[in-house]
N, C-alpha and C positions, 0 to 999 in steps of 0.2 A: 609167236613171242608175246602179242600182246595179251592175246586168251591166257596166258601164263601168269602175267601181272596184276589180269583183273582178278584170277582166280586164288590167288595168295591175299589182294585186296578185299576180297570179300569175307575170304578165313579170320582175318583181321579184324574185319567190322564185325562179323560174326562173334566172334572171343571177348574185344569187350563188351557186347549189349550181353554175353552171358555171363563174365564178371560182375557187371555191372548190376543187373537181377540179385545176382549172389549175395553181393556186398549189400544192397537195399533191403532183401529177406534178413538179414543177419542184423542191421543196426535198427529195423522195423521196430515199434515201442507197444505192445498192448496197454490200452488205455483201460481200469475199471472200473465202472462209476462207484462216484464215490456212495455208503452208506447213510441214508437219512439218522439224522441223531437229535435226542434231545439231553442238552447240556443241565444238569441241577446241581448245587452246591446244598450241603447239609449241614449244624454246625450244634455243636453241644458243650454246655457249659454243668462241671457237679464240684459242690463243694466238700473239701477234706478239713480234717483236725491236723494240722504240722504234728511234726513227732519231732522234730529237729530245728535248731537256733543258729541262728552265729551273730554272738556280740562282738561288738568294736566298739574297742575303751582306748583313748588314746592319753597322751602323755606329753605337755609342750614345755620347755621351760627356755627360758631369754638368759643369755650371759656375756660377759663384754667379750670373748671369746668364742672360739668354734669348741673347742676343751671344753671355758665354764662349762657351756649350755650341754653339753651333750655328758657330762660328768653328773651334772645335776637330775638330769631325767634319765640316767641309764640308773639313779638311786631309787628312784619313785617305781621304775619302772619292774626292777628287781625287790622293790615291796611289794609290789602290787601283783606279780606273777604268785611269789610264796603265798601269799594271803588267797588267790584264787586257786591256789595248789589243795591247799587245804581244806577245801570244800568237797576232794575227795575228784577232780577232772585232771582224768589221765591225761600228762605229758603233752603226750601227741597231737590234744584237741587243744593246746594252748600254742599259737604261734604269732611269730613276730609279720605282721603283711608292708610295713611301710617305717622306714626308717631314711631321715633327711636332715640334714644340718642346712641352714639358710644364711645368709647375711642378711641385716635390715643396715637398710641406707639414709641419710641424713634426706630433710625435706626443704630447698631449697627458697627462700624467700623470691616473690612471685616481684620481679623486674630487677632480683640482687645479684650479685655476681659469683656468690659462694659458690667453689666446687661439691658437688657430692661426695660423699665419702661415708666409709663406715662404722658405722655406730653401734655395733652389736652383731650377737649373734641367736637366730632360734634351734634348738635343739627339736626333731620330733618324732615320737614311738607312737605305732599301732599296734593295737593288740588282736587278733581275734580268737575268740575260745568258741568253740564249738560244744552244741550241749545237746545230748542225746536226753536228758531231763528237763525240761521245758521249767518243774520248779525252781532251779537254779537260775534260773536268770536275775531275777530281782537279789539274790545274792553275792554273785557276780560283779552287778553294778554296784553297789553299795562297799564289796570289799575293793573295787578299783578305786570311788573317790573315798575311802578311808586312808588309802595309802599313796597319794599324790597323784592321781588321774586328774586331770581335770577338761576330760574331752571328750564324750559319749558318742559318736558317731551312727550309733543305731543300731536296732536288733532285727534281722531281718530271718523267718519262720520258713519253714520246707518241708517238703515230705521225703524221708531217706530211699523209699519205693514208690515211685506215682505211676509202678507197669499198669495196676491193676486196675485205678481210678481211670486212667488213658484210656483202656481197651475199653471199658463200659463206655467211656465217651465216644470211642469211636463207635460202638457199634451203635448206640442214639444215634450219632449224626448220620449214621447209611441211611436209620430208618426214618429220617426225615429228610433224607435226599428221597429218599426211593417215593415216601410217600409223596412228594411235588411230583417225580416225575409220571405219576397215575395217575394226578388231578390236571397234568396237563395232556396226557392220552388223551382221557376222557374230553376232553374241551374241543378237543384236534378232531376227535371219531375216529383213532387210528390205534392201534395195539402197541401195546410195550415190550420191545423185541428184549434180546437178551444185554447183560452189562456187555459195552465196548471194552471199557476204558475205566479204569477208577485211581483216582490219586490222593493220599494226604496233602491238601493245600494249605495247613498251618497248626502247630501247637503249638499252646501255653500253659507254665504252669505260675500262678500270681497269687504272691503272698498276700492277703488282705488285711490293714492295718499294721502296715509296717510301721515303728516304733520311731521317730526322726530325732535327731539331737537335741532339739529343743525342751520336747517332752521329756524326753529323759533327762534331762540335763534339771531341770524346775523338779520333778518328783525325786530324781534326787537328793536334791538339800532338804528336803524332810528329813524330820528327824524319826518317823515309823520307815519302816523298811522300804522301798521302791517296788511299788504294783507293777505288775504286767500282765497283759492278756494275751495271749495266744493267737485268738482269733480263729480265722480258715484261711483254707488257700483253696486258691478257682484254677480246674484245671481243664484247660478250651481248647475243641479241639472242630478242623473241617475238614470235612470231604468233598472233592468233585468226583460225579458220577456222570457217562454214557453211555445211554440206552441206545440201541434202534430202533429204529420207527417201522411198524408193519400197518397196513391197509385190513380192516373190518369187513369179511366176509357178508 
């Protein structure tokens, strides 16, 4: 009887040391070292001629009303679209971006008891016309304050395709990654194995000499036409790259 008991006991102990192996081969992890790498970043800036504008002309006017005000600049406003109509820019590149009725409020004597209260109203339209003619622009502005504009908010310059400016930038910035990561082999004594790893780490494309209210607002009230310049636009772009690192026979 007891030969019987040790002999079932042992089957037992048996069974799970080979569960047990089983389960330890199955959840076992290969570990692989990791690859030596060198990390470089590369970064390329080229500048373009914009092909493309978009001006903001705006329109405010004050009236003892939320009506007055916004009766009086929906007038200036629908002059000043027809007058830019006429320059021959299609419909579609004329839109309204911002339209806001505001109250202004009483200013209240500094230790007095008056309540605030309301004293008016501002009316306000934006405009932005989109110009695939860059000479329009300075006629643009000039038919906006002829017909009651009286708010320039700025011309800002673009390029309608910047695929092609991009790729050349990219491909400068590989070749001044790639060229770092050679001058740091060489430094190391060690070979420049193949790309791990490569990623775009930032674009930008930036108008240069964006047009600001002020400026324009001052060359407007001349009475010769309103200059503008174009200028360029910078379009930056970076790459990271990694290499592996191999050992010098």
């Amino acid at each position: 009887m007891k030969t019987t008991h040790f002999s079932g006991v042992l089957r037992l102990v048996l069974l799970v040391a080979a569960f047990s192996a089983t389960s330890f081969a199955q959840s076992s992890i290969s570990v692989v070292p990791a690859v030596p790498l060198i990390t470089v970043t590369g970064s390329a800036t080229l500048d373009a001629v914009p092909d493309q504008a978009f001006v903001r002309i705006g329109i405010l006017h004050l009236g003892g009303s939320a009506k007055e005000a916004q009766d009086e600049a929906n007038k200036n406003v629908q002059a000043t679209l027809t007058a830019i109509a006429k320059l021959g820019i299609p419909e579609p590149n004329i839109q309204t971006t911002r339209l806001t009725i505001s109250p202004m409020y009483s200013q209240p004597r500094p230790g007095g008891n008056d309540a605030v209260h309301i004293t008016g109203y501002t009316a306000s339209n934006v405009v932005t016309i989109t110009l695939d003619n860059l000479a329009l622009i300075g006629p643009v502005v000039d038919a906006g304050l002829e017909n009651g504009a009286n708010q320039l908010e700025g011309v800002q310059f673009a390029l309608k395709n910047d695929g092609p400016v991009r790729e050349l930038a990219l491909h400068l910035a590989v070749l001044e990654a790639k060229a770092k990561a050679t001058a740091i082999a060489e430094a190391l004594a060690v070979t420049l194995g193949a790309v791990q790893e490569v990623s775009e780490s930032g674009s930008s494309v930036i108008p240069v000499g964006e047009r600001n209210e002020a400026v324009f607002a001052m060359a407007a009230r001349s009475p010769v036409p309103t200059p503008v310049s174009a200028g360029q636009i910078e379009v930056r772009v970076s790459v990271v790259l990694k290499y592996a690192i191999g050992t010098k026979n």
